[in-house]
N, C-alpha and C positions, 0 to 999 in steps of 0.2 A: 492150339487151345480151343477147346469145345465151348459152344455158349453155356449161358447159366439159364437163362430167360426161357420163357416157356414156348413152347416150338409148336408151328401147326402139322399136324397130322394129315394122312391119307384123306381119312376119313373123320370131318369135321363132326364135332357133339352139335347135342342137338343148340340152334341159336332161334328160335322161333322168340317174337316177344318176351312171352311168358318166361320162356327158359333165360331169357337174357335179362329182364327184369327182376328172377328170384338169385340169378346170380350173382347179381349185383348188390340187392337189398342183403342178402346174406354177405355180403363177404363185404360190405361198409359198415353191418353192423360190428362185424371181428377187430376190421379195423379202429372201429367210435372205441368200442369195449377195450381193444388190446394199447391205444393212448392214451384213455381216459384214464389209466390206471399209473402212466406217467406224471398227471396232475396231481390224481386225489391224492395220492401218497405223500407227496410234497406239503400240502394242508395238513395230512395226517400224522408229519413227522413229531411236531411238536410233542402231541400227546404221545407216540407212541413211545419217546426219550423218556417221559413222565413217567410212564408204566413198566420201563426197563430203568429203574434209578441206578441197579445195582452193573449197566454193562457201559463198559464205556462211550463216549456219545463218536467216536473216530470207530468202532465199532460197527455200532446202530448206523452209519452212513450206509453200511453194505444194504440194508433193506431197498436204498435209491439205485444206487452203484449196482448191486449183484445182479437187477432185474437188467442192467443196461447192456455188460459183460456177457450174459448169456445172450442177451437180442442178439447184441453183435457178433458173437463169434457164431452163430451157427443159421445166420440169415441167409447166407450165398448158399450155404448146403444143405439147406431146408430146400430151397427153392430144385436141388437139383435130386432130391428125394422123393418130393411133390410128383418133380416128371416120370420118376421110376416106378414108383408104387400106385399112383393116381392121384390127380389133385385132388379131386374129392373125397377119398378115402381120409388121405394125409389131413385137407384141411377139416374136416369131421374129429378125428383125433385128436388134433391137437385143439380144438374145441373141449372136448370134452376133459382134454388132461388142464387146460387152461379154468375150467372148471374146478377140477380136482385139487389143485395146485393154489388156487383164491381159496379153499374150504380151509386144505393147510396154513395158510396162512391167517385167515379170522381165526381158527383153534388153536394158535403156535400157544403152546403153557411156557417158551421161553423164547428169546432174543435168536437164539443158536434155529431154532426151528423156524422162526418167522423169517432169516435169512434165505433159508436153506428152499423154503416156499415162494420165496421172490426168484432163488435160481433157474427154481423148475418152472415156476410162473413165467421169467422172461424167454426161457426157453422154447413154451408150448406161445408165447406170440411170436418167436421167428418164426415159428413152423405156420404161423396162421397166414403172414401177409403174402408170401409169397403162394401160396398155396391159394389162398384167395382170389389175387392179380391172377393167378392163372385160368383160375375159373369165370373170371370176368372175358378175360382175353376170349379164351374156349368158347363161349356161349353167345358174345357181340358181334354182331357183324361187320366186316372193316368200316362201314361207314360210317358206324357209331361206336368205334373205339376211343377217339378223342373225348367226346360227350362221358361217355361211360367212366375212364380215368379222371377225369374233371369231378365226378360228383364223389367217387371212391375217396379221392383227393382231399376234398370238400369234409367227407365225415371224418379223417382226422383232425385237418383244423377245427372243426365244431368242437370232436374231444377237447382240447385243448381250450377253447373257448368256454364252454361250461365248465369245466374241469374243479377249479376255484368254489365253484358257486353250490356243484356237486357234493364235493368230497368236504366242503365246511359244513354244508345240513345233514350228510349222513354222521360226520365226528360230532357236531352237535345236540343233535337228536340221539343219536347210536351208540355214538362211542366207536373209535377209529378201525374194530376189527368191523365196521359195515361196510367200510369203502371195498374190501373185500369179498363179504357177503354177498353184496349186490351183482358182483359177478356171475355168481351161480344161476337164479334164474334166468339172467341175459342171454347165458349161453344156452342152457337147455333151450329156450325157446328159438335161439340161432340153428340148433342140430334137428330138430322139429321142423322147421322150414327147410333145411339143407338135404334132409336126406333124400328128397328128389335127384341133386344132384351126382348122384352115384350112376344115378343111370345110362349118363352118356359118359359116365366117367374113361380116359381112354390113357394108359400106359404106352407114356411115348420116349421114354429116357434109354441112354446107352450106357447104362449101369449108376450102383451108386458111387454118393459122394466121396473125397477120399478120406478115410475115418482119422490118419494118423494128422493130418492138417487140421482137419476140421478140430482134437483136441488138441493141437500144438498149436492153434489161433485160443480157444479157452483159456489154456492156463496161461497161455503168455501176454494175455492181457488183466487176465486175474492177479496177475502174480505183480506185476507192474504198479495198476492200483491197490495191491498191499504194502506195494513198499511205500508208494507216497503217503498213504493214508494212516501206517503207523511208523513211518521214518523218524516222526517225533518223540514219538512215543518208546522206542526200541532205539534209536540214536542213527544220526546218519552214513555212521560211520561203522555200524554194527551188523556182525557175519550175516543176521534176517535179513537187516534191509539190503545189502549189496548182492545175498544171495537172490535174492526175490526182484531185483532191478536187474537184475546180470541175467540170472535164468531167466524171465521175461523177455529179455532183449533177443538173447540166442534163443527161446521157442520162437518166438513170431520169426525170427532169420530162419528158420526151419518150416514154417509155415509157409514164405512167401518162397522161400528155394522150389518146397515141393508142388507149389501151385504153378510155379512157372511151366514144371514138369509133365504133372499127372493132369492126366487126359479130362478130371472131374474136378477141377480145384476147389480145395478150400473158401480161397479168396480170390474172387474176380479179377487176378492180374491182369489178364489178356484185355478189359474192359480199357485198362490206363494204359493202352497205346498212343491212343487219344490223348494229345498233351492239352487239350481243354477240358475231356470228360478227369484227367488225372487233378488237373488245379483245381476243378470242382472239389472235387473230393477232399485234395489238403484245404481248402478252405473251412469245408463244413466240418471237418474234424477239428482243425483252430478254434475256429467260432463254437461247437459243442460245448468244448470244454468252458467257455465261457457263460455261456447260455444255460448249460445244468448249473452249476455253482450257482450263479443270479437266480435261479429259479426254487432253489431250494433254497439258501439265506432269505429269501421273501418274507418266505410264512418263521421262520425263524426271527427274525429281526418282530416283526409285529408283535410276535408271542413273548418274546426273551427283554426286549428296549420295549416297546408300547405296551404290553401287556392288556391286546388285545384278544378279546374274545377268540373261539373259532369262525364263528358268523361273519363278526367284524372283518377278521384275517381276509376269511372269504372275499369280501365284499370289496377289503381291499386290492387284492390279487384280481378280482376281474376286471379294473382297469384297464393293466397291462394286457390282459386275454381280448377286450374289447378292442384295443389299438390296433393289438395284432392280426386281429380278423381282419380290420377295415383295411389296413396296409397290405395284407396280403390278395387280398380283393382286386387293390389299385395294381399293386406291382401285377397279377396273374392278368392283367388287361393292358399291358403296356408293351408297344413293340420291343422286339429279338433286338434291335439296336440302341432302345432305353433302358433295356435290365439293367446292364455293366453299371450304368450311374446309379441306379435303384440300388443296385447289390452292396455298393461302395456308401450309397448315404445309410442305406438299413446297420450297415458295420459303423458308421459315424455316429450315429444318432446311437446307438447303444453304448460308443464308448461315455457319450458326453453323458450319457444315466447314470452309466457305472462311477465314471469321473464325480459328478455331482454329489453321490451317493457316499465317496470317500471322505468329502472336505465336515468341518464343523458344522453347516448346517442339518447334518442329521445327528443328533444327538439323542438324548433316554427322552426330552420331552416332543410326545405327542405331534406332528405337523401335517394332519395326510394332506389338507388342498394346499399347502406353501412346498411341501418336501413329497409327501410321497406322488402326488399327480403329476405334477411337469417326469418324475421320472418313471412313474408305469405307463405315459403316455409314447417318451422317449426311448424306453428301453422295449418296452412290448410292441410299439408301431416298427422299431427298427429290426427287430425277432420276425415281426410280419413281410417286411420287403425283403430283408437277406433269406428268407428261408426260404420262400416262394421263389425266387432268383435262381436260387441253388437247384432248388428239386428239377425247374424249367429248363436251368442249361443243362445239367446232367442229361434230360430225356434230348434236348434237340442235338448233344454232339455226339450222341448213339444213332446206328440204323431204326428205323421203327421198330423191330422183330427184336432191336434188343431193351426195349422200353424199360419191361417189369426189371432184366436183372440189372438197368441202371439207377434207375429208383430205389432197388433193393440194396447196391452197394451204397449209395448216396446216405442212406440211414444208415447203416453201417457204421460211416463213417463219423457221422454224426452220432451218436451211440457211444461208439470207441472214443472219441474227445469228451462224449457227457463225464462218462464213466470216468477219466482222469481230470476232469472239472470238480464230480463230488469230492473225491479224495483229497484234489488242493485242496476245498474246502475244511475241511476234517483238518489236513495238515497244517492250515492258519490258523484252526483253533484251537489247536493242539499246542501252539508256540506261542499260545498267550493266554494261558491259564488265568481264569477270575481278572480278565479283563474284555468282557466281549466286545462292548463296543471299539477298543483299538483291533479286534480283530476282524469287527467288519468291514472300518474303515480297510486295511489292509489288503483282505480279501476282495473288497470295489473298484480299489487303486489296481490290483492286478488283473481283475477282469476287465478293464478298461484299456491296461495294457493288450492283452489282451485280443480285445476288439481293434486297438490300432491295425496291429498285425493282422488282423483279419481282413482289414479295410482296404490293407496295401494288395495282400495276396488277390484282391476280387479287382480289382483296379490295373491285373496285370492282363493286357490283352489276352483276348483265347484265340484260337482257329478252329473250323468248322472241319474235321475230320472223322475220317471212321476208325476204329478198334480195331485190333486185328480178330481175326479169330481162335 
């Protein structure tokens, strides 16, 4: 099995300061831009169900869902695209389609086209990260590759941290097609700065990716989360949904057959020889699924039970965005043999948010310092040490040279869990029609389930081993 990660050449790009300073600044902005867009959307759901009355709201999830389905399935083979064509080229394009793709989406005149613009949109930021990582990689000097990963790092979580605060003054002031908008100049003046980076651009891959995996990982997780998401809606037990869970099942068996295989995989199998770097991974795909669902019921619950503002929403969400910074801060400074407890309390402290957030005390009136603080303190501080935990073990149970493609499967995998988190979501509201509030309980009760399982799975020793190749 070939790697995925981006490989040093003969002949090194240029790594002088400058070159490694604009490599950087460029390719964290892709990254601020290409997560930011997993927040404001979440703030922006509310309204954008308002303005689609007429499409169902198990539907309208895809706008979260779709962008997560595309990251995920085409992130390992983005990255080995990157190597074949040039990282620079590659991440230049997908820049500029990730531009194109936000414009479709502030313009969508329906539901169907704002979906279909989230597709293409999550699609051109897999092509970014990895493409990105590599040009960091390219242009750093080994001595400041840690340094330089740390701050890339860094501008996701920021995304994430503003995100809230974001995405409620542009819905507010704007109206929810700017969370979009604002993409476009970001990028343009990304591809402005970047196009120096062509110059030392260097084609180092040993072909492309394998195209028949690469969509036999798309639809078979698209297809997965349509059956969850309109299982209620179409019946459990009906030819859609068993066809859509069944096929789902067997493409991804078809995906993970031919990766074992083909010399470019789809999916980073050869990575999970590693029985630590592999736990990683089922964990962050457990806890995704839990983590998107929480993170979009948020601004929902605010909007639908408090009938708060967008600002207010806002304001309320950055709680948990705050907690999560600071936790993540702590855990990314805490020794290789305190994470495991870090990883395990960040999955405790999230159950006990979600747990809280199930019982009577959150009801239609009003409580944010009694009810909603202890749990965006709880559930966002716990998002902050399990995620930071995750992303660290992944890189330390890989060689160094395989950094980017294990960061890169890490989200993946987390991605693929989000993506069947929104759909429960959708699916519990689905099965309690004109009663929200039992369905958010519901929906807390099982993300905290959830989070159990999450907590056990990180609390199972790892071993410090390599991948095969």
């Amino acid at each position: 099995m070939t790697d995925v990660s981006p490989r040093p050449t003969a002949v090194r790009p240029d790594t002088t300061p400058l070159a490694a300073r604009l490599a950087l600044l460029v390719a964290s902005g892709a990254a601020f831009m290409s997560f930011l867009d997993l927040s404001v959307v979440n703030i922006a759901f509310p309204a954008i169900t308002r303005d689609y009355p007429g499409t169902a709201a198990t539907t309208l999830t895809w706008v979260v869902s779709g962008y997560a389905v595309a990251f995920a399935a085409l992130l390992t083979p983005a990255g080995r695209l990157a190597d074949s064509l040039g990282r620079g080229r590659v991440f230049l394009a997908a820049l500029a389609g990730f531009a194109l793709t936000s414009l479709l989406c502030a313009l969508a005149p329906g539901a169907d086209w704002l979906i279909a613009g989230r597709l293409l949109q999550g699609g051109a930021a897999a092509f970014l990260i990895p493409a990105g990582l590599g040009l960091v990689l390219g242009a750093t000097p080994p001595e400041r590759i840690g340094a330089a990963m740390a701050a890339w790092t860094a501008a996701g979580g920021f995304a994430a941290t503003v995100g809230p605060a974001v995405g409620g003054a542009l819905v507010e002031w704007f109206g929810w097609r700017s969370v979009f908008v604002v993409n476009v100049p970001i990028a343009a003046l990304l591809l402005l700065a970047g196009v120096r980076l062509i110059a030392g651009d260097r084609r180092h891959g040993d072909g492309l990716p394998d195209l028949v995996g690469t969509v036999a990982t798309g639809l078979g997780i698209g297809a997965i989360v349509a059956a969850v998401t309109e299982g209620q809606q179409w019946g459990w037990v009906d030819w859609r949904t068993l066809t859509a869970g069944i096929g789902g099942a067997g493409l991804l068996a078809v995906a993970l057959w031919r990766s074992r295989r083909h010399p470019r995989p789809a999916i980073a199998v050869g990575l999970w020889r590693s029985r630590s770097y592999a736990l990683v991974n089922a964990t962050a795909f457990v806890f995704g699924a839990a983590m998107f669902a929480w993170l979009l019921a948020g601004p929902l619950w605010l909007d639908g039970m408090w009938h708060y503002s967008v600002l207010k929403s806002a304001g309320a969400m950055t709680i948990g965005a705050i907690a999560s910074m600071v936790t993540a801060v702590l855990a990314g400074r805490a020794t290789a043999d305190r994470q495991r407890l870090l990883g395990v309390l960040g999955a405790v402290m999230f159950a006990a948010a979600t747990l809280y957030m199930s019982t009577g005390v959150w009801d239609a009136t009003p409580a944010l310092w009694q009810a909603w603080l202890p749990a965006g303190i709880l559930g966002g501080g716990g998002i902050g040490l399990l995620i930071t935990v995750l992303g660290t073990t992944a890189a330390r149970s890989l060689p160094p040279q395989r950094f980017a493609a294990g960061v890169g499967m890490n989200v993946t995998a987390r991605q693929s869990g989000g993506a069947l988190g929104v759909a429960l979501l959708a699916a519990v509201f689905a099965a309690h029609p004109g009663a929200p509030l039992t369905a958010f309980h519901t929906l807390f009760a099982v993300c905290a389930v959830i989070a159990v399982a999450t907590a056990v799975l990180a609390a199972v020793p790892a071993r410090a081993e390599e991948a095969g190749a």
